[in-house]
C-alpha positions in Angstrom: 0.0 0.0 0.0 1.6 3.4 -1.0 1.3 5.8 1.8 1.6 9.0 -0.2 0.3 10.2 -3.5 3.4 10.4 -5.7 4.2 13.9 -7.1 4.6 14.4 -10.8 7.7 15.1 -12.7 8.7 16.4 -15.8 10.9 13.4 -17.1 11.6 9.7 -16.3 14.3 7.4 -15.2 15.0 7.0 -18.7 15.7 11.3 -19.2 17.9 11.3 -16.6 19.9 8.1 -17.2 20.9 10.1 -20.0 21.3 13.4 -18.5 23.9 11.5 -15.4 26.3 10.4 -18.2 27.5 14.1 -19.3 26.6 15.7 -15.3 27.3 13.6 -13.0 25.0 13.6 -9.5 24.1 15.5 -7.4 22.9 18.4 -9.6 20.0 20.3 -10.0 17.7 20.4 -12.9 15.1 23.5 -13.7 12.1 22.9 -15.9 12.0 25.8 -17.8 8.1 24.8 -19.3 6.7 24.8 -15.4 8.7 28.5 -14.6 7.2 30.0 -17.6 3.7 28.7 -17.1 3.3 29.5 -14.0 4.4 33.2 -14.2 2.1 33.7 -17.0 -0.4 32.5 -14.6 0.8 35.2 -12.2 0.4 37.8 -14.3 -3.1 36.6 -15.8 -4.1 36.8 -12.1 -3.6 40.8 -11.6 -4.0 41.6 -15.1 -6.9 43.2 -14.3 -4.6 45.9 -12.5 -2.9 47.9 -15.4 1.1 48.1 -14.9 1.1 45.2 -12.5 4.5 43.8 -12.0 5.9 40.8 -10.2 9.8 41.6 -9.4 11.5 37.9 -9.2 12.9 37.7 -6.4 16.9 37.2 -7.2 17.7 35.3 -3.7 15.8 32.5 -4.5 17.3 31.2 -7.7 20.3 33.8 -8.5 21.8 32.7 -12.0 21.1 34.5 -15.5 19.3 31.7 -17.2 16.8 32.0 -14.7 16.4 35.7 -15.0 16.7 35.9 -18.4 12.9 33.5 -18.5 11.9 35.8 -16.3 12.7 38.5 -17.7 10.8 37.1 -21.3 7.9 36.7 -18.9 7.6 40.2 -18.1 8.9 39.8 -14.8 11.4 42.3 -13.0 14.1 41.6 -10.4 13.3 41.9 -6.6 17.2 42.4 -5.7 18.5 43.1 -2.1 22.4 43.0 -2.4 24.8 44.1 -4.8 26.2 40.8 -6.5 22.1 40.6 -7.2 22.1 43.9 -8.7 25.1 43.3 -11.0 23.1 40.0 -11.8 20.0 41.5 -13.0 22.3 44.1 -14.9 24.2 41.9 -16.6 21.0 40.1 -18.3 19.7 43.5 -19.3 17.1 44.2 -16.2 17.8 47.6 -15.4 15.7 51.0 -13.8 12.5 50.4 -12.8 12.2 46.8 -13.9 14.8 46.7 -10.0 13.5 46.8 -6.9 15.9 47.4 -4.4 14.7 46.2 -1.3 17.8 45.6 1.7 18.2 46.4 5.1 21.6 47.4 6.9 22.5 48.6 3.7 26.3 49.9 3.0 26.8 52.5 0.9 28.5 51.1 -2.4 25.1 49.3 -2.8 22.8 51.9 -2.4 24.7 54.2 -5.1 24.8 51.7 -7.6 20.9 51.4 -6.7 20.8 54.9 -8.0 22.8 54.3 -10.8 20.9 51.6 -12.5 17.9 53.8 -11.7 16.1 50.7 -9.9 13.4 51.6 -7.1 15.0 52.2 -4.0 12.9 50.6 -0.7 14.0 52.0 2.3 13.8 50.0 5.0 14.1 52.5 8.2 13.6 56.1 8.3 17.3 56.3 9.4 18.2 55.9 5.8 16.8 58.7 4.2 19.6 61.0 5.1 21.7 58.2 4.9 20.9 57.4 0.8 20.8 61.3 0.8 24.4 61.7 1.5 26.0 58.6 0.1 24.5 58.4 -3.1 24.6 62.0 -3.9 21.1 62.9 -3.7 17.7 61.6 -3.4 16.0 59.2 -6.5 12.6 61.0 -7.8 11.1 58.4 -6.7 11.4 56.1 -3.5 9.1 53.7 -1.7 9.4 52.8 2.0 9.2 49.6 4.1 6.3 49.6 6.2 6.1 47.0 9.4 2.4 46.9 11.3 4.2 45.3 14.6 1.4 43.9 17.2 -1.0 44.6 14.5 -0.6 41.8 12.2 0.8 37.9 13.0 4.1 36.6 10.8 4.2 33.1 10.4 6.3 30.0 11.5 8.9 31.2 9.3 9.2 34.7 9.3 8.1 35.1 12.8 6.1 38.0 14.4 6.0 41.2 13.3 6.5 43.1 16.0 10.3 41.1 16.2 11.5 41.4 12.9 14.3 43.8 11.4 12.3 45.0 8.6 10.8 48.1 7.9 9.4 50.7 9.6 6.1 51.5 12.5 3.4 53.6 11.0 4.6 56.9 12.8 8.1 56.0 11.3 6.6 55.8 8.1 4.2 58.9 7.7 7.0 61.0 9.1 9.6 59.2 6.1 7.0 60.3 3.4 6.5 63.9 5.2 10.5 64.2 5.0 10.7 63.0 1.8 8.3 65.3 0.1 10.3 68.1 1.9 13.1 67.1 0.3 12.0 67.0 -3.4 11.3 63.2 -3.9 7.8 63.5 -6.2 6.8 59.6 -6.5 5.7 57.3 -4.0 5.9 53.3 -3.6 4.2 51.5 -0.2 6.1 48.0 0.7 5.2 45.2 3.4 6.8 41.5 3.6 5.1 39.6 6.4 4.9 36.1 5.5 6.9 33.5 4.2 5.6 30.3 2.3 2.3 30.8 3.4 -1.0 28.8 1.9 -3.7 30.3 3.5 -5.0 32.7 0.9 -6.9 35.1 3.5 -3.4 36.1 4.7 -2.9 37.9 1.6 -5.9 39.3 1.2 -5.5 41.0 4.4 -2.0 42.7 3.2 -3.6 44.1 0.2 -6.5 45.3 2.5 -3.7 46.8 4.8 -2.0 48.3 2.2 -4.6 49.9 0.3 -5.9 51.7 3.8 -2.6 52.7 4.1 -2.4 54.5 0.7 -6.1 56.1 1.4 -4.5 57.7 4.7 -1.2 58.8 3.1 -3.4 60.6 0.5 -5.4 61.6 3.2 -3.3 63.1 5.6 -0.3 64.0 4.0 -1.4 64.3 0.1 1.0 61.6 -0.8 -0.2 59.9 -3.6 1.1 56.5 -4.1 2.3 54.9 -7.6 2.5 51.7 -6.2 2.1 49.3 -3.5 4.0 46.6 -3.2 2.2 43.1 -1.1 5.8 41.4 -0.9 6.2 38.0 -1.5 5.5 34.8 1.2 3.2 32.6 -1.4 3.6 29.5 -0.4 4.3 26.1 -2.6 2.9 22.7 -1.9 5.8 21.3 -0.7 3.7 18.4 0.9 1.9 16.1 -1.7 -1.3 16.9 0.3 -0.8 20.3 0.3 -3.2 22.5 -1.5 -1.3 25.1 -3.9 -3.0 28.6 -3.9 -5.5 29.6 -5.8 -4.0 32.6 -7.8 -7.1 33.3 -9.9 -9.3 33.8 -6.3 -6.2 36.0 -5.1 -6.6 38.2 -7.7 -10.3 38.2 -7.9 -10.2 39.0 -3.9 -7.9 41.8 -4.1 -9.7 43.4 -6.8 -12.5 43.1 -5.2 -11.3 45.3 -2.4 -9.5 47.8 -4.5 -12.7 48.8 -6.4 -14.3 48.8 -2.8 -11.4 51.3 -1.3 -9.0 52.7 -3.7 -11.6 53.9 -6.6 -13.9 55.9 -4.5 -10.9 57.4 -3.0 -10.1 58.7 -6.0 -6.3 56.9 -6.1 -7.2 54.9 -9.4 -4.9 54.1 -11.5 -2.8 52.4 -8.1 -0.8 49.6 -9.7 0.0 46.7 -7.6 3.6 45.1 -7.2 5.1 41.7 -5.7 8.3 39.8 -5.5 7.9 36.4 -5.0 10.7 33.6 -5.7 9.9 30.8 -4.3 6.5 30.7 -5.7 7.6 31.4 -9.4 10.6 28.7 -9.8 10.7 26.8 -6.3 8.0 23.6 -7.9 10.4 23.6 -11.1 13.4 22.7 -9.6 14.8 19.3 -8.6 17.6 18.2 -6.5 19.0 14.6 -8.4 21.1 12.5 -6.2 22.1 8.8 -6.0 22.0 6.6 -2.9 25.7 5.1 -2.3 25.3 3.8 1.1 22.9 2.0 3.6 23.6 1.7 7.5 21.6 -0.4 9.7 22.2 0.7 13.2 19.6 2.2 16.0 18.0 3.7 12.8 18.0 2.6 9.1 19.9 5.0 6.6 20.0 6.3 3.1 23.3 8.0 2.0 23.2 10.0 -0.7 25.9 11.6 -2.6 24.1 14.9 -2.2 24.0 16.7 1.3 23.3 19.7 3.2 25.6 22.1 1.6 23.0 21.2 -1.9 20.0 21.9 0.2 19.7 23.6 3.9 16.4 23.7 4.1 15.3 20.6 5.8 18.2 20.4 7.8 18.3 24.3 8.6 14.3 24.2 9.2 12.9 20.9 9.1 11.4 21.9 5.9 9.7 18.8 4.0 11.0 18.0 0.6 9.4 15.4 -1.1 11.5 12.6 -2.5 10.8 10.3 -5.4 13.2 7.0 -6.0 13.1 7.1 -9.6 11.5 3.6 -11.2 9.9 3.0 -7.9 7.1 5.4 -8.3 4.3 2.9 -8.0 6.5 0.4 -5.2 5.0 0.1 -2.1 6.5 3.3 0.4 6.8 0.7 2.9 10.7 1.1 4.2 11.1 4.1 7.2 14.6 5.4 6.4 16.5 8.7 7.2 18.1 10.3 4.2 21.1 11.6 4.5 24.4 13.1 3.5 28.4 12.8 4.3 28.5 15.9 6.6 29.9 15.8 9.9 27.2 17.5 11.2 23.5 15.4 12.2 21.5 17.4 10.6 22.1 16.9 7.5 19.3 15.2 6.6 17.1 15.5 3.4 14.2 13.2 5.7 14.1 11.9 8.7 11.7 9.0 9.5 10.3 8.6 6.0 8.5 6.2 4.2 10.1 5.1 1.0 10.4 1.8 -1.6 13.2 -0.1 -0.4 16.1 2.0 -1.9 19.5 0.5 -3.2 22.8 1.4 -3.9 23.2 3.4 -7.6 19.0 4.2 -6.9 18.3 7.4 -8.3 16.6 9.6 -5.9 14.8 13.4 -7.1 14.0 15.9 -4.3 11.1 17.9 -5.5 10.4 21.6 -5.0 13.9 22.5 -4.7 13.5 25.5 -6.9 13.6 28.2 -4.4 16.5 29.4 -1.8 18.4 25.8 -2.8 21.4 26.2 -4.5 21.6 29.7 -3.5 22.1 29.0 0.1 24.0 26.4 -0.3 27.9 26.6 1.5 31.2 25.0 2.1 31.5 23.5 4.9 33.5 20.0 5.5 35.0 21.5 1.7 31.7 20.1 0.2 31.6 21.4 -3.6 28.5 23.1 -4.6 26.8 21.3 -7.7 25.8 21.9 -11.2 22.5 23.7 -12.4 20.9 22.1 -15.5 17.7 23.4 -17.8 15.2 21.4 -18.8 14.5 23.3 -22.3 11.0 22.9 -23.3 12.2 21.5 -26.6 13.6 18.6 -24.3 16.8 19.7 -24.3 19.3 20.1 -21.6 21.8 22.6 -20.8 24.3 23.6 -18.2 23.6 27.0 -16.6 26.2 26.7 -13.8 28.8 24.3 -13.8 29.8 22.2 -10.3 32.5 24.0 -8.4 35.6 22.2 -8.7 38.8 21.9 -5.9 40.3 24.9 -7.8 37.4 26.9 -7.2 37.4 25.8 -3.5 41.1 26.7 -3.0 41.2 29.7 -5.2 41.1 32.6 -2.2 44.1 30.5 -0.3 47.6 31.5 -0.8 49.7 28.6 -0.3 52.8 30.2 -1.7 53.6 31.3 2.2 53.0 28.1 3.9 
């Protein structure tokens, strides 16, 4: 009897027989026909708002190939460091089509903010003076970081509120906007983040209600008029095969809903609405291939894989669950309770812990779904592990290296040994 339903992939055992003999495991492997799809989906969602934009969120899946899709789908580049701002440069996303959205913020990356003429997002009032001085000047146009503290409840992941670094109280921001237009700055953007991978759609709903009564009061009080506002990102992915994935269509719908209800009377029409989600966008289209090399029978049963946590963090970093097929096994009996591990010396690296799977064998092929999203790019060095490959699924059926694995030259390339 299987115990879960099995989650669809975009090729076989056969594929990726093929694929291992030019990449070797572990690599990843991006489907390039799922990211497009679904960001056209996006975009059908709010294309009832005119000048919508969903800015990709760089962090999640930093490398050009990746951009460069989403730039084809109309998306811009939700960037919050410098190496992601020379990134989004260097595959032609530049001005607008940047939002610049850090915190704690030096002053090399704020000036070449301004440069590329991306949107600037300030995250405290503190650094309006700050941009100000360091970058010569003040943009035309600037949007600010607003956090709602006790008001509003994080979730698991990005905790409460009222805890977090990011962004500014209300007083904070009204006097920001005040200073601002006292200091020549004649557009306006409004920006919240308060979740992270979250399903429940009403969560959303709520931020846009948030932010709309927001940009009512600014116009109110202050005569601000907003250009845009900006929900964030935080939509979650079904990582679990149970999971429900969101409805995008009744987000939309719902937020419209509301903005006919409050922003048109107001008078604030045309307000154009802004996200930056990653994870949703590219984190179901991404796969983490590995191949089991080991099995240890002790107080526990084992998996080794050739993979480990320096590939993927997020299960041993948060417990996260990451589904895992064994490829050819797909309709076996999930009937074996194994941990899945790698070679770190560390015991939490660990893809799953207490999971049902077919009985798995050495030189098994084993795919890690939803890996897509904030998997490569956290990944690190320690115990010397050597980051992987990235491969494209083109949706001719194609494959093609977008990164290449890192190699002991690359590991030892900052070390001078010439003195030792």
């Amino acid at each position: 009897m299987r115990s879960r339903i099995e989650k669809k992939l975009p090729f076989d055992k056969a594929r990726i027989a093929e694929i291992i003999r030019d990449y070797p495991t572990p690599f990843y492997l991006f489907d390039e026909r799922g990211i497009r799809e679904n960001a056209r989906r996006l975009n059908a969602a709010f294309a009832w708002c005119d000048g919508f934009k969903e800015y990709f969120a760089v962090k999640a899946t930093p490398n050009p190939y990746i951009l460069k899709i989403a730039k084809e789908e109309g998306l811009g580049a939700d960037c919050s460091s410098l190496a992601e701002l020379v990134l989004a440069e260097r595959v032609g996303i530049v001005g607008e089509e940047i939002m610049f959205t850090s915190n704690d913020t030096p002053a090399v990356e704020y000036e070449r903010a301004k440069a590329l003429g991306a949107i600037i997002n300030l995250d405290d009032i503190t650094h309006l003076p700050y941009l100000e001085k360091q970058a010569g000047g003040l943009p035309e146009l600037l949007c600010f970081r607003y956090n709602p503290g006790p008001q509003r409840t994080g979730n698991a992941i990005i905790g409460k509120p009222a805890e977090a670094k990011f962004g500014m109280t209300r007083p904070q921001l009204f006097e920001a906007y005040a200073s601002a237009q006292e200091k020549g700055v004649q557009r306006f953007g409004l920006h919240t983040m308060l979740a992270s991978n979250e399903l429940n759609i009403d969560f959303f709903i709520e931020t846009a209600r948030m932010l709309f009564d927001l940009a009512v009061d600014l116009a109110e009080k202050l005569t601000v008029r907003l250009e845009f506002v900006n929900f964030g990102g935080g939509l979650g992915i079904p990582y679990q095969p149970q999971d429900k994935a969101i409805d995008l269509e009744a987000l939309g719908q719902a937020v419209k809903a509301y903005y006919d209800q409050r922003i048109r009377p107001a008078g604030l029409h045309p307000l154009r609405i802004c996200m930056e989600h990653g994870r949703c966008i590219t984190g179901p289209y991404g796969f983490l291939v590995t191949r089991a090399i080991h099995e240890k029978h002790t107080y526990k049963e084992y998996v080794g894989v050739d993979a480990c946590m320096a590939n993927l963090m997020r299960p041993g970093m948060y417990g996260a669950y990451h589904h895992i097929t064994v490829l050819g096994k797909e309709e076996a009996s999930r009937n074996r309770k194994v941990d899945v591990v790698g070679s770190l010396c560390e015991n939490n690296d660990k893809f799953a812990v207490d999971r049902l799977l077919p009985e798995v064998e050495r030189g098994d092929i084993l795919v890690i779904h939803d890996a897509g999203a904030h998997g490569h790019s956290m990944g690190f060095q320690y115990n010397g592990k050597l980051r992987s490959a990235e491969l494209l699924l083109r949706e001719d059926g194609g494959v093609e290296q977008i990164r290449r694995a890192e190699s002991l030259d690359d590991y030892f390339a900052t070390l001078d040994f010439s003195k030792v």
